[in-house]
C-alpha positions in Angstrom: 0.0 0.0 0.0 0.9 3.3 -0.8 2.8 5.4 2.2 1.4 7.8 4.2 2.9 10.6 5.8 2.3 10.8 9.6 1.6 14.6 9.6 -2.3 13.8 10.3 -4.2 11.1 11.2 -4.6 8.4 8.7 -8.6 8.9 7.7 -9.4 5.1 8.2 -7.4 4.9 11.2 -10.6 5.7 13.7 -11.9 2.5 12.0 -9.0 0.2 13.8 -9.8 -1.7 16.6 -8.7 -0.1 20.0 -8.7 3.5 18.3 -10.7 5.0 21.3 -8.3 6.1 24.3 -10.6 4.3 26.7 -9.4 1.1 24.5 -6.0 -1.4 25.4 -3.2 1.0 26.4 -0.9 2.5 23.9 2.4 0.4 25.1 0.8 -2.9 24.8 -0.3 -1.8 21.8 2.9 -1.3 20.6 4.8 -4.0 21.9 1.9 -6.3 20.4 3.2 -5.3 16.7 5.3 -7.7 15.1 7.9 -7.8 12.7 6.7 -6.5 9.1 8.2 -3.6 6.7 6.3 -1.0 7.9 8.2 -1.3 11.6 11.7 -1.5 9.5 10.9 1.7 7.7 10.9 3.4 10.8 13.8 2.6 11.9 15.6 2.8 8.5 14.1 6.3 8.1 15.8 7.4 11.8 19.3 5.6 10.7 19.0 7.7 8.1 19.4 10.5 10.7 21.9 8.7 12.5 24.3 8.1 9.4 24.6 11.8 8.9 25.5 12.0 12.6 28.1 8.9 12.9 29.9 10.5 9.5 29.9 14.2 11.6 31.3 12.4 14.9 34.2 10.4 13.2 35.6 12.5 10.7 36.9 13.5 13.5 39.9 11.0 13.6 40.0 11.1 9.6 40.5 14.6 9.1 43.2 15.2 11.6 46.5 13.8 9.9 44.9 16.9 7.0 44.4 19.4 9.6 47.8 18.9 10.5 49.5 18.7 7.0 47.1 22.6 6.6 49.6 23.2 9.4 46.7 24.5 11.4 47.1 21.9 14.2 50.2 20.0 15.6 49.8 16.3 16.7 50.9 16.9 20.2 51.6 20.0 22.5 53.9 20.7 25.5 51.6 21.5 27.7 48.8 19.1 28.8 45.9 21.8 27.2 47.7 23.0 24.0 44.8 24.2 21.9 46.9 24.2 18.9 46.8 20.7 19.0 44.9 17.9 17.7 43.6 17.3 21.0 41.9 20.6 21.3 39.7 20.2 17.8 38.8 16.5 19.4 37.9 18.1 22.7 35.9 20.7 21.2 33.9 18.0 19.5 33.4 16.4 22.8 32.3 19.7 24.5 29.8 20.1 22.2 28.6 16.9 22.7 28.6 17.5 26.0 26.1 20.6 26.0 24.0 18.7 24.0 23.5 15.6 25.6 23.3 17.4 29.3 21.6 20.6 28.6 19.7 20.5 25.8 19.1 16.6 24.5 15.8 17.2 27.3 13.8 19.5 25.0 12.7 15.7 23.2 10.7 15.3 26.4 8.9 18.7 26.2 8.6 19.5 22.2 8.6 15.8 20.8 11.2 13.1 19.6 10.1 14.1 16.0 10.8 18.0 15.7 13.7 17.8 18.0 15.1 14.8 15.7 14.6 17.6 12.8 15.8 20.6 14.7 19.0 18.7 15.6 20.1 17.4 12.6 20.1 21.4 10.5 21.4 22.6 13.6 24.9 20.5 13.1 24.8 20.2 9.6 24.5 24.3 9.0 27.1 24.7 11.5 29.4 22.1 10.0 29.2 23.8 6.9 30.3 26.8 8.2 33.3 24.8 10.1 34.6 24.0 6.9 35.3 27.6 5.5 37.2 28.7 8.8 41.1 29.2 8.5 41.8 29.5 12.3 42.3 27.1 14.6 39.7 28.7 17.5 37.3 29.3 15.0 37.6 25.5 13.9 37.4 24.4 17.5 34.5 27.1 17.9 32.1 25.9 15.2 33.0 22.3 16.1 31.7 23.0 19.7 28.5 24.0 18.4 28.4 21.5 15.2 28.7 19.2 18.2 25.5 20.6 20.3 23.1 19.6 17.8 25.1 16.0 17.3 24.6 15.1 20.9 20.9 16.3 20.8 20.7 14.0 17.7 22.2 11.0 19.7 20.3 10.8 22.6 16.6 11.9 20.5 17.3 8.8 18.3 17.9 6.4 20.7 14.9 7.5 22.3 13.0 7.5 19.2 13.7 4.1 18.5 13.4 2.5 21.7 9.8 4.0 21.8 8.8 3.0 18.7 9.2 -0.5 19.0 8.1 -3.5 20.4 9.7 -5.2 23.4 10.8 -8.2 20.9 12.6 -6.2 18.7 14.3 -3.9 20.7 17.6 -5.2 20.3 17.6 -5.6 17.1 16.4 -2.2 16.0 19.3 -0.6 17.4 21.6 -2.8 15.6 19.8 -2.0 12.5 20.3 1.4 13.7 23.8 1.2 14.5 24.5 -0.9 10.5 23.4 1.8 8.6 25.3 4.8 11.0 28.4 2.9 11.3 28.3 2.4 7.5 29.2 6.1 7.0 32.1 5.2 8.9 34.4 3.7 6.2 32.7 6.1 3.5 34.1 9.2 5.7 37.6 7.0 6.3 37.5 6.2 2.2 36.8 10.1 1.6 39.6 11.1 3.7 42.0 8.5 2.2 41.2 10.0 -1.0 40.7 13.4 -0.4 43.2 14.7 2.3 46.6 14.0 0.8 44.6 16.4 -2.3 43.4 20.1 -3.1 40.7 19.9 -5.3 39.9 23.1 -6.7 42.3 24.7 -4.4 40.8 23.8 -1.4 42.3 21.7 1.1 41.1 18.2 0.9 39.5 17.4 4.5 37.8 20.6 3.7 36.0 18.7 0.9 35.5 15.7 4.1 33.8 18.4 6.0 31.5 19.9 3.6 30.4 16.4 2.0 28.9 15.7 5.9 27.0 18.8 5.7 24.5 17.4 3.2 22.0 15.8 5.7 20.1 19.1 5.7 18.7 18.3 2.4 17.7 14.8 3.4 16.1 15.6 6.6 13.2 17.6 4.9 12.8 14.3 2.6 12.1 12.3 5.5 10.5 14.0 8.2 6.7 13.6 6.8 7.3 9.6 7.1 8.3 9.6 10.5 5.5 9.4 13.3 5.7 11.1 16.7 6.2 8.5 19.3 2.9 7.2 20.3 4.5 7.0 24.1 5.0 10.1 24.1 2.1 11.5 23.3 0.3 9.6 25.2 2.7 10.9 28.4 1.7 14.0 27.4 -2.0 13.1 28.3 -2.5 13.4 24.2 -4.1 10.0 24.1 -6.6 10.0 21.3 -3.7 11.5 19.0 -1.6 9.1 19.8 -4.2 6.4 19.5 -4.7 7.8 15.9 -1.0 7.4 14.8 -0.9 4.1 16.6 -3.9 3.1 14.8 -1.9 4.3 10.9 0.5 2.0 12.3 -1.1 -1.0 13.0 -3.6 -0.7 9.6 0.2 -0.8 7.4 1.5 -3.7 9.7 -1.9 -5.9 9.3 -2.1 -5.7 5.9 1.8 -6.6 5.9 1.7 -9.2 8.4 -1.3 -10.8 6.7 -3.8 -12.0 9.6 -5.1 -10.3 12.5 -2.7 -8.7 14.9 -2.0 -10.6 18.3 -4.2 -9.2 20.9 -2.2 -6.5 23.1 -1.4 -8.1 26.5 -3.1 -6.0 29.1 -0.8 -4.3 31.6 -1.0 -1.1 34.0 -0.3 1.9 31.8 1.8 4.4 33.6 0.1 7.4 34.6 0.1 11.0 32.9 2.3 13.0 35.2 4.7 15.4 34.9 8.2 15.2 34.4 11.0 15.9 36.9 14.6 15.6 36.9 14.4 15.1 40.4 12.7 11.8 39.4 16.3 10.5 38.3 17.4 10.8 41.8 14.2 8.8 43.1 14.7 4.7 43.4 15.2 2.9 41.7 16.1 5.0 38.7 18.9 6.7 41.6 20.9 3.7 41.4 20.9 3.0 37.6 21.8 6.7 37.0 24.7 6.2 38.6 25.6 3.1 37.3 25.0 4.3 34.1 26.9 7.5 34.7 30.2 5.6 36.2 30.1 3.8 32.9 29.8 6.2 30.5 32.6 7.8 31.8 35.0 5.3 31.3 33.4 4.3 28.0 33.7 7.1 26.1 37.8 6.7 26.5 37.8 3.0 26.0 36.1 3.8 22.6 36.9 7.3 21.7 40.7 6.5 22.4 40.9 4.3 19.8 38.2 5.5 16.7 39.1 9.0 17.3 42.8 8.3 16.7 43.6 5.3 14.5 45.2 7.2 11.7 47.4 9.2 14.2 47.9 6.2 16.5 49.2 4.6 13.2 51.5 7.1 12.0 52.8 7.2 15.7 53.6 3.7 14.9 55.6 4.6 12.2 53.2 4.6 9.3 53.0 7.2 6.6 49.7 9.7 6.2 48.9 8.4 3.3 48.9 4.5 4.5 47.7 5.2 8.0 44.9 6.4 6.4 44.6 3.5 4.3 44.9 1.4 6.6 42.4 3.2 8.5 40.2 2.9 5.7 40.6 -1.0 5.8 39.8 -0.8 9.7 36.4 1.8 9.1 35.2 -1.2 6.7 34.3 -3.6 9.9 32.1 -0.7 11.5 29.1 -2.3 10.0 29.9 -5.8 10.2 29.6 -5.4 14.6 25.9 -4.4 14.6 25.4 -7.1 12.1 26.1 -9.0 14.3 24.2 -7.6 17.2 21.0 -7.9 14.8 21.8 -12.0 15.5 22.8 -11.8 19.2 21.1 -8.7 20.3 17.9 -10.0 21.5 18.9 -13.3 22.3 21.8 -12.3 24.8 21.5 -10.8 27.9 22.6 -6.7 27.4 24.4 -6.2 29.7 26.4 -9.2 29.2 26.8 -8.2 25.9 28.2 -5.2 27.1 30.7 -6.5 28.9 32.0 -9.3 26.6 32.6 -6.2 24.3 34.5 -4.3 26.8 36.6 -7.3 28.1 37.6 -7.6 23.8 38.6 -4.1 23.2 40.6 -4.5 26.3 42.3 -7.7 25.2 42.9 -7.1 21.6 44.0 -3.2 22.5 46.7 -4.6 24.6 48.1 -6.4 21.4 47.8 -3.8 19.4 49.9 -2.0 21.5 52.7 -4.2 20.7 52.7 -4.8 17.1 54.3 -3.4 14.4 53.3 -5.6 11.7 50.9 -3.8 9.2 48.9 -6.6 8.9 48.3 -7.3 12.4 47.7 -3.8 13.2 45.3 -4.1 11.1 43.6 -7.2 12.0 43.8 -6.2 15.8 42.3 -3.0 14.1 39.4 -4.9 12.7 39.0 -6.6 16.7 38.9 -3.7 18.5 36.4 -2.2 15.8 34.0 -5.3 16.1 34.4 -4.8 20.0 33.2 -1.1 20.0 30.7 -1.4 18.1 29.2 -4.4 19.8 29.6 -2.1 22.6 27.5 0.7 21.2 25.0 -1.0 19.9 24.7 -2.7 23.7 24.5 0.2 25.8 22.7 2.8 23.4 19.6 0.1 23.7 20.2 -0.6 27.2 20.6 2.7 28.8 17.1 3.8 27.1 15.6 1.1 28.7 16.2 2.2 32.5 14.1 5.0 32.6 10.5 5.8 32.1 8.9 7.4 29.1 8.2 10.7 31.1 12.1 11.7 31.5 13.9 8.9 29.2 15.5 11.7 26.9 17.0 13.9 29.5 18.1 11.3 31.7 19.6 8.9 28.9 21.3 12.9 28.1 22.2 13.6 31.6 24.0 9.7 32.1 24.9 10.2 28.2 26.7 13.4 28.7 29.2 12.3 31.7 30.9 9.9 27.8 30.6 13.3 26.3 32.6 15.2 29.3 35.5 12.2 29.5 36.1 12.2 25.6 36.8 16.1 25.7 39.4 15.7 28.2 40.5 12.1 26.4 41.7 13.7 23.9 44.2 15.4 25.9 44.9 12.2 27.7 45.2 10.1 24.7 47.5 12.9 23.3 49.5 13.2 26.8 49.7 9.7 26.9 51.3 9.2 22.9 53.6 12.1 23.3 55.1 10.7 26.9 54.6 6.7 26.4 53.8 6.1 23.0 50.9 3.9 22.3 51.7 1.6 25.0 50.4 4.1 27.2 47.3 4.8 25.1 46.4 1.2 25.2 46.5 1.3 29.1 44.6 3.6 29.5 42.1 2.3 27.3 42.5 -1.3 28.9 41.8 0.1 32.8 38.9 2.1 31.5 37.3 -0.9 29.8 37.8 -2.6 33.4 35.7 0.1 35.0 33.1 -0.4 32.3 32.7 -4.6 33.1 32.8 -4.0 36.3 30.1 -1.2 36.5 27.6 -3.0 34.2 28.4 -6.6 35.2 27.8 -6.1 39.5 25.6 -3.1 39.4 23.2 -3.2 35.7 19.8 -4.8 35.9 18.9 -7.2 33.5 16.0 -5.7 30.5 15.9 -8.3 27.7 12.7 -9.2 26.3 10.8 -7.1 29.4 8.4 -4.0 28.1 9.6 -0.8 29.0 6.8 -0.2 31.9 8.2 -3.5 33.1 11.6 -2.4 33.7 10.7 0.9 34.7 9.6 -0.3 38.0 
């Protein structure tokens, strides 16, 4: 059938069963729905999104062997905060992140997952654009801090987005579908670089050309919003229960005449009451003691993971590989980004998440430590690869897992406020990472990344609750 956009109600949607807000409660609605095309749309149309965003957080580590061949960055500094160094444009990245996640990523809970998702994604493609024409290094780091707002925003709305929009079955798997189509941008942005920074097309410096090819998700985002819905949780938090009945009810007409036969009869369950949101609440059991949790290991994650992706070309040359085949070989390394949420689609619903997450941590510790030691180009890069598969299974772990702690009412700024403690350790990782090359060469790096992946098992592994297969009412309380 032909598709609708979700910008009013579908006419024949007060014609579906349960339409009426007095009928079976929106989440077991939801969580009723099974697997058909229409559901996959959704979530292809928000990786969409999210491909835009992963390409605009990893070039990064791509563009910085060009920013310092533009001689407008040095690879390390003297001092521990040299803003003239590579570390600074990383940390201004991070910072921006940071703002984003903390301070802003909780206007999804008051305006909607759907126009913030919009908002978010001009906000960091216009300002990347911009970021691309700047010849300084604090105006680079400047527009990069605020390119990096509207990414964090973008990070935490889509995780949201997704975790409300589907059923408890398919949770898992959703975000790893999510996670294959962002990390794909990953070895296009590595492949552009490769190609692009060692040139000057047209006169202008080549990871200029990186930059400005990530700024094109503006003109998606307008050819995608109209097929997104709101979040039917969501609106129905906000006590808007016959609208969200109505978009449910668009929903469920697609998936019925996909799925072929009537649709399994929602199981009845207490729906959470329409109240109003407090970030106080985050400090209430027993989301007090998953905040925490969750905030301990987001700070160690982000250096685990951000030590390595945001540096492999530089981490490479510092092992005595030229620009031009660090990034090659980088390019080689970007390639298994996708293949570790394929993965996860497999494994993601059919393993314990938080086990997940710490299997992952326990092999980017392992293989890290043995990348540290090689010098072999072909083990560097297979220990690449290792690492790669690691973090990625890691991110498609805890982005589904940490969305799943809290309730509807506050899910986007909490999962920001926990979210943005990764965002606060990157920034200053990059001046670790960089402190740590220029004073013990990557066998420092790889220690630090090794003890902060032992932080991460050990917070998730003693202290994280178990939320496979469970509706999200269900592990709220």
């Amino acid at each position: 059938m032909a598709s609708l956009p979700f910008d009013a109600p579908d006419p024949s949607s007060t014609l579906q069963p349960g339409n009426a807000a007095a009928g079976p409660g929106i989440n077991a609605r939801i969580d009723r729905l099974p697997a058909t095309r229409t559901v996959w749309m959704l979530v292809f149309l928000l990786s969409i999104g999210g491909w835009f965003e992963f390409y605009d957080l990893f070039f990064t580590a791509y563009v910085g062997p060009g920013l310092v061949k533009s001689s407008l960055y040095a690879t390390t500094t003297a001092s521990f905060f040299g803003f003239s160094g590579l570390g600074a444009f990383v940390a201004a990245s991070f910072a921006g992140l940071f703002i984003g996640t903390f301070v802003v990523a909780g206007t999804a809970d008051r305006f909607g997952r759907k126009n913030i998702f919009t908002v978010s994604l001009l906000w960091y493609s216009i300002a990347t654009l911009i970021m691309a024409f700047q010849t300084t290094a604090p105006m680079i780091n400047l527009w990069r801090l605020i390119a990096g707002i509207g990414v964090g925003v973008e990070l935490v709305t889509i995780d949201t987005y997704v975790s409300e929009l589907m059923p408890k079955h398919l949770r898992g798997r959703a975000f790893a579908f999510v996670h294959l189509v962002q990390y794909s941008a990953v070895p296009s942005v590595a492949f552009l670089a490769w190609w692009l920074v060692p040139q000057a097309p047209f006169g202008l410096d080549g990871w200029r050309w990186v930059v400005i090819i990530g700024a094109l998700g503006a003109i998606v985002v307008w050819a995608i919003r109209r097929r997104l819905p709101e979040s039917p949780r969501w609106l129905a938090q906000q006590g808007r229960t016959a609208e969200a009945s109505a978009v449910l009810a668009t929903i469920e007409a697609r998936v019925a005449a996909q799925y072929g036969k009537p649709l399994p009869p929602p199981v009845a369950a207490v729906e959470p009451a329409t109240t109003k949101a407090s970030f106080r609440e985050i400090w209430q059991p027993p989301y007090r003691r998953r905040a925490i949790t969750m905030l301990i290991f987001n700070l160690f994650q982000a250096i685990g993971f951000y030590g390595f992706a945001s540096w492999v070309p530089t981490l490479l040359v510092a092992k005595g590989v030229t620009i031009t085949h660090s990034l090659l070989y980088s390019f080689v390394i970007a390639i298994s980004n996708p293949f570790g949420p394929l993965l996860g689609m497999a494994i993601a619903d059919r393993i314990e998440r938080k086990t997940l997450i710490v299997l992952s941590a326990l092999g980017i510790a392992v293989f890290g430590s043995l990348f540290a030691t090689q010098t072999s180009p072909a083990m560097l890069m297979v220990l690449g690869v290792l690492i790669t598969l690691s973090g990625t299974l890691l991110s498609v772990g805890y982005h589904a897992y940490q969305t799943e702690l809290f309730p509807t009412r506050i899910r986007a700024r909490a999962v920001g406020f926990v979210y943005s403690m990764s965002r606060l350790s990157a920034m200053f990782s990059g001046f670790m990472i960089a402190f740590a090359l220029r004073h013990f060469e990557t066998t420092g790096v790889f220690a630090l990344i090794s003890a902060s992946m032992v932080m991460v098992m050990v917070s998730i592994g003693l202290f994280g609750p178990r939320t496979n297969q469970l509706s999200l009412d269900e592990i709220s309380h």
